[in-house]
C-alpha positions in Angstrom: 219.5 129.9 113.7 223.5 128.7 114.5 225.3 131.8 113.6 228.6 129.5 113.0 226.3 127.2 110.6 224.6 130.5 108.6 228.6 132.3 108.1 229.9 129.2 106.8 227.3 127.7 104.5 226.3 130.3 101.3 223.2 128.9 99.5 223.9 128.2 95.5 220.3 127.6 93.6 222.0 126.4 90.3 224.1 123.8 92.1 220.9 122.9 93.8 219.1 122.5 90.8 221.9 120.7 89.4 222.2 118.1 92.1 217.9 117.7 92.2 218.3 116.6 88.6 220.7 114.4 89.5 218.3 112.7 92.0 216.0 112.5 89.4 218.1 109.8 87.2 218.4 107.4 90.4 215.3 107.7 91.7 214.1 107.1 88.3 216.6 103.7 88.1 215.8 102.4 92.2 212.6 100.4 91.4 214.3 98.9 88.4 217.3 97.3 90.7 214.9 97.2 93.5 212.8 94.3 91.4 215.9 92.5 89.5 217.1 90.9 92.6 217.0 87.0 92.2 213.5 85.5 93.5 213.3 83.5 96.7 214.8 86.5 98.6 212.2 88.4 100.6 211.6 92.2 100.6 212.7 92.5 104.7 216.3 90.8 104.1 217.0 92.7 101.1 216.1 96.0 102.8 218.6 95.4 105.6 221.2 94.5 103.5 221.3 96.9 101.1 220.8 99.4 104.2 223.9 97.4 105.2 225.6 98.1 102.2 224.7 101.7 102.5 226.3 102.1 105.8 229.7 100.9 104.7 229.5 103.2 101.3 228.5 106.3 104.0 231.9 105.5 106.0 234.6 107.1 104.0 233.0 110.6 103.4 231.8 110.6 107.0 235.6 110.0 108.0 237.2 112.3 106.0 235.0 115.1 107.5 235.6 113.9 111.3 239.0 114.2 110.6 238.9 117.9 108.5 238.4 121.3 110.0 234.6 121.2 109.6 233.8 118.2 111.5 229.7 119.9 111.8 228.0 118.7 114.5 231.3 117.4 116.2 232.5 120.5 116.4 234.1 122.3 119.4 231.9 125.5 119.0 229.0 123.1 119.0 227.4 123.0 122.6 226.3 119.7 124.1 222.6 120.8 123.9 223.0 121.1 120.0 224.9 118.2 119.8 222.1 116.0 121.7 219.6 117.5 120.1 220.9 116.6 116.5 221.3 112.9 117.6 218.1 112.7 118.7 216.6 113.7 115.7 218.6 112.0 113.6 217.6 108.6 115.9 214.3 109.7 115.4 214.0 110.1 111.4 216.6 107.1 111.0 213.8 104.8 112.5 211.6 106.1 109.7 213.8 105.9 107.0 214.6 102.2 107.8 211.0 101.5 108.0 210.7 103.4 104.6 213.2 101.3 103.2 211.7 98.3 104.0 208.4 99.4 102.7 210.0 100.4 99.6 211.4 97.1 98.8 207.9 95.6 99.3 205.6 98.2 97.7 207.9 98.2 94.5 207.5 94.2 94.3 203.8 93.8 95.0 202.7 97.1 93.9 204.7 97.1 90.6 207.5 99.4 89.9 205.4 101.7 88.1 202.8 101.8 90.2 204.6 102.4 92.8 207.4 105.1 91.6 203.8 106.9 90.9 202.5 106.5 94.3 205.6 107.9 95.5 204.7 111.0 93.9 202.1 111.9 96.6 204.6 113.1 98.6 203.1 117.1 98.2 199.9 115.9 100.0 201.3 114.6 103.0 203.6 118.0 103.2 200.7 119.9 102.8 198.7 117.7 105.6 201.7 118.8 108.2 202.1 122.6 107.2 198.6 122.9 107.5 198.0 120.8 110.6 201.6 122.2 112.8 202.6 125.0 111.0 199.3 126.5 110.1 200.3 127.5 107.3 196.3 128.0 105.4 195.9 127.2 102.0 194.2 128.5 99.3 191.6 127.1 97.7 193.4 126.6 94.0 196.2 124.7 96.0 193.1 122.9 97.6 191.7 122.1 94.2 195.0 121.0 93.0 195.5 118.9 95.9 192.4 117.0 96.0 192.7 116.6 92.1 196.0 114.9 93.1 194.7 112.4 95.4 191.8 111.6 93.0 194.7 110.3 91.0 195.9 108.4 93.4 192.6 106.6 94.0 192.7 105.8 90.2 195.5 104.6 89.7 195.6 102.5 93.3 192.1 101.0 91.7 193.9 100.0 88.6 191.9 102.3 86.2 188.5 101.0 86.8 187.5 103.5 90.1 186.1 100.5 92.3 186.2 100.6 95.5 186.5 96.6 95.9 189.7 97.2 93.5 192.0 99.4 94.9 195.1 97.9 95.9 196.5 97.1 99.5 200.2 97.2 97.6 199.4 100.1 96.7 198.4 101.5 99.7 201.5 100.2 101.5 203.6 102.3 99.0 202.2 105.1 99.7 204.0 104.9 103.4 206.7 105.6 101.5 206.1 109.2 101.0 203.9 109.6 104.4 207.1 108.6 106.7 209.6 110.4 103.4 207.8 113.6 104.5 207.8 113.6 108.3 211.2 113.1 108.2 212.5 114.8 105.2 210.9 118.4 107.3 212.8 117.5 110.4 215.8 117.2 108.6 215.4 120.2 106.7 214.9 121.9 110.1 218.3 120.3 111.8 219.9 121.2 108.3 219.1 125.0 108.5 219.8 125.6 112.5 222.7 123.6 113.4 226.2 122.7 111.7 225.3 119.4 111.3 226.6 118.4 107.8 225.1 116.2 105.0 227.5 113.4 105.3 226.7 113.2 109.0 223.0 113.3 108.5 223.3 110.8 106.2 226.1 108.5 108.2 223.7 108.4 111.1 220.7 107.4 109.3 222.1 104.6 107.7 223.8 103.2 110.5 220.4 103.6 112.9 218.2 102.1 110.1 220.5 99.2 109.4 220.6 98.6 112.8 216.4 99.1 113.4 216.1 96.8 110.5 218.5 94.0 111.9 216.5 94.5 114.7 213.1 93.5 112.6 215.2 90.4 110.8 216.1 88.8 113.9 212.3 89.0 115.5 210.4 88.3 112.5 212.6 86.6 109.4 215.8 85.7 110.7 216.5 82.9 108.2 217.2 86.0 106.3 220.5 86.7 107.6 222.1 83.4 106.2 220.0 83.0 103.1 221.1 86.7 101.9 224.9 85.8 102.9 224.5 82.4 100.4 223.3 84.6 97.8 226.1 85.8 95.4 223.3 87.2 93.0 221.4 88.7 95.7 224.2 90.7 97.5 225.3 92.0 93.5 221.9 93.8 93.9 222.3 94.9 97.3 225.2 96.3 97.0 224.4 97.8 93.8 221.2 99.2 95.5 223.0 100.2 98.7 225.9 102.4 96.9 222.6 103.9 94.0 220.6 104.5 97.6 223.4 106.4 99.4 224.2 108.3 96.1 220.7 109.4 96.0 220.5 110.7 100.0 223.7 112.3 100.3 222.9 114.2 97.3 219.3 115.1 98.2 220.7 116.8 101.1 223.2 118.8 99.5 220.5 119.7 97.6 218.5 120.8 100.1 220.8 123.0 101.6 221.0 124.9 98.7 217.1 125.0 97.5 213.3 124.5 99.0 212.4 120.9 99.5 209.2 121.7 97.6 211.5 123.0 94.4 213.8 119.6 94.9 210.4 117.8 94.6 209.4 119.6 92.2 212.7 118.9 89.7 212.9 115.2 90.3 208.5 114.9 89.8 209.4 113.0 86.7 211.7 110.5 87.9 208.5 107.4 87.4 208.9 108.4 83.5 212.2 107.4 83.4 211.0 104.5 85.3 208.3 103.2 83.3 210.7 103.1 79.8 213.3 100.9 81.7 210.6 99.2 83.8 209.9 98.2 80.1 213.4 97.4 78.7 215.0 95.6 81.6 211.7 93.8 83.5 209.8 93.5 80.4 206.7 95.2 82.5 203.9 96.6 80.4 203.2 100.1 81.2 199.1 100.5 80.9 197.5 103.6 79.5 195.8 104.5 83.4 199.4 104.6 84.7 200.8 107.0 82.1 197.4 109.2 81.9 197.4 109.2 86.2 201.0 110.2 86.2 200.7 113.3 84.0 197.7 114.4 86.2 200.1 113.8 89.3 203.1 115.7 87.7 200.7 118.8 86.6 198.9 118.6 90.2 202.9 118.7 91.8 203.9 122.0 89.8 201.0 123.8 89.5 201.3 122.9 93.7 204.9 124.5 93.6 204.3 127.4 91.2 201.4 128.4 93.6 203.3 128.3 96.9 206.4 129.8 95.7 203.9 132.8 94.7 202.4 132.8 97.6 206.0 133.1 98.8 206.7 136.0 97.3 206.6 139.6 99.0 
């Protein structure tokens, strides 16, 4: 670990706690904005603008460090290795993120914003999959249990309460993505966060930037009547900017939070973010929240912390 990085950061629990919860109230409100934007406008062109959006919201806090004392990963005690290193990664997890973003828009539209803010939730499998598969870290066979339970869940709720096979939902499928790519890059991150002085606000800078620009990329190949029809939009752009500036609240603060806590006790404290979904999902989209979805999601949210209460056990000397 980056002696100059360890000295300089000191790890505060409580203010990571604090700043989890925080990330539970936006997550919780994303889906909702994510499905007010004006019909017409397609899932792809709102994903890179409000990444767009998210960039120019990431600017100012990203300046003020380059031109502070702790400019992180910019540093002059930072060697060119680290430095490439960090850029890499952060090239890397950005293309994920943009691809994330993009599926989130989508899955949230066709999957339903409850539906989806639930599927989201699976995001303690897919951790599991990669401690288990590259860090081989075993587990035991109540996290097992708990894990299988979980994705049993899943399957219900993706079949929309009726357990078919013939019934389960593509939509749904595609928002589970979110979570699969979330977690690949959410451990990387956690990794670059912990060994080298890279701060939050760079982290975050440089994903934005890289996903806008991976997602214009995407636009121009595949819908780039997008471009102009988003511009003529006045309604649209209200909601991307509004999702853009409640997107970059929610990453910048997710990392401060995860320098001061595990990722697994972050998860664990924002777990019931789809509640708060599914009551405005009912006030402001007039969606009707069915009794599968609420009866799947409490099965989800005991599976999640019985998940954390057993590995920070197994943590413990």
């Amino acid at each position: 670990m980056n002696t100059q990085a360890s000295s300089a950061f000191v790890r505060n629990p409580a203010a990571g706690a604090g700043l989890a919860l925080l990330c539970l109230c936006i997550l919780g409100t994303m889906p909702i904005i994510a499905n007010s934007r004006p019909a017409g406008f397609s899932a792809l062109g709102f994903a890179f603008y409000l990444s767009l959006w998210q960039s120019v919201f990431a600017v100012p806090l990203f300046w003020r460090e380059m031109r502070g004392a702790n400019r992180g990963i910019f540093g002059a005690g930072v060697t060119s290795a680290q430095r490439r290193r960090a850029l890499l990664v952060a090239l890397a997890t950005s293309i994920m993120f943009g691809l994330s973003t993009y599926l989130y828009v989508l899955g949230v539209e066709k999957a339903g914003a409850v539906s989806a803010a639930i599927a989201m939730q699976a995001y303690p499998v897919f951790a599991i999959l990669w401690e288990s598969l590259f860090l081989n870290r075993r587990k035991s066979v109540p996290e097992l249990a708990l894990t299988a339970l979980l994705i049993v869940s899943m399957y219900y709720l993706g079949t929309g309460g009726t357990w078919r096979v013939d019934g389960f939902s593509p939509w749904f499928l595609l928002a589970l993505g979110v979570p699969f790519l979330w977690s690949i890059a959410h451990v990387i991150i956690k990794e670059e966060l912990n060994s080298t002085p890279v701060t939050p606000a760079q982290v975050t800078f440089v994903r934005v930037v890289v996903s806008t620009l991976f997602l214009a990329i995407v636009v121009a190949l595949f819908e780039p009547q997008a471009f102009a029809a988003g511009l003529q939009g006045a309604e649209f752009q209200y909601f991307a900017v509004l999702m853009g500036f409640v997107y970059y609240l929610e990453l910048i603060i997710w990392f401060y939070a995860a320098r001061h806590i595990d990722i697994s006790l972050a998860s664990s404290i924002t777990t019931p973010w789809p509640a708060l979904t599914m009551v405005l999902a009912v006030i402001f989209l007039g969606d009707r929240v069915e009794p599968y979805q609420i009866g799947a999601f409490i099965v989800v949210g005991l599976c999640i912390y019985g998940l954390t209460f057993l590995g920070t056990r197994n943590k413990a000397p």
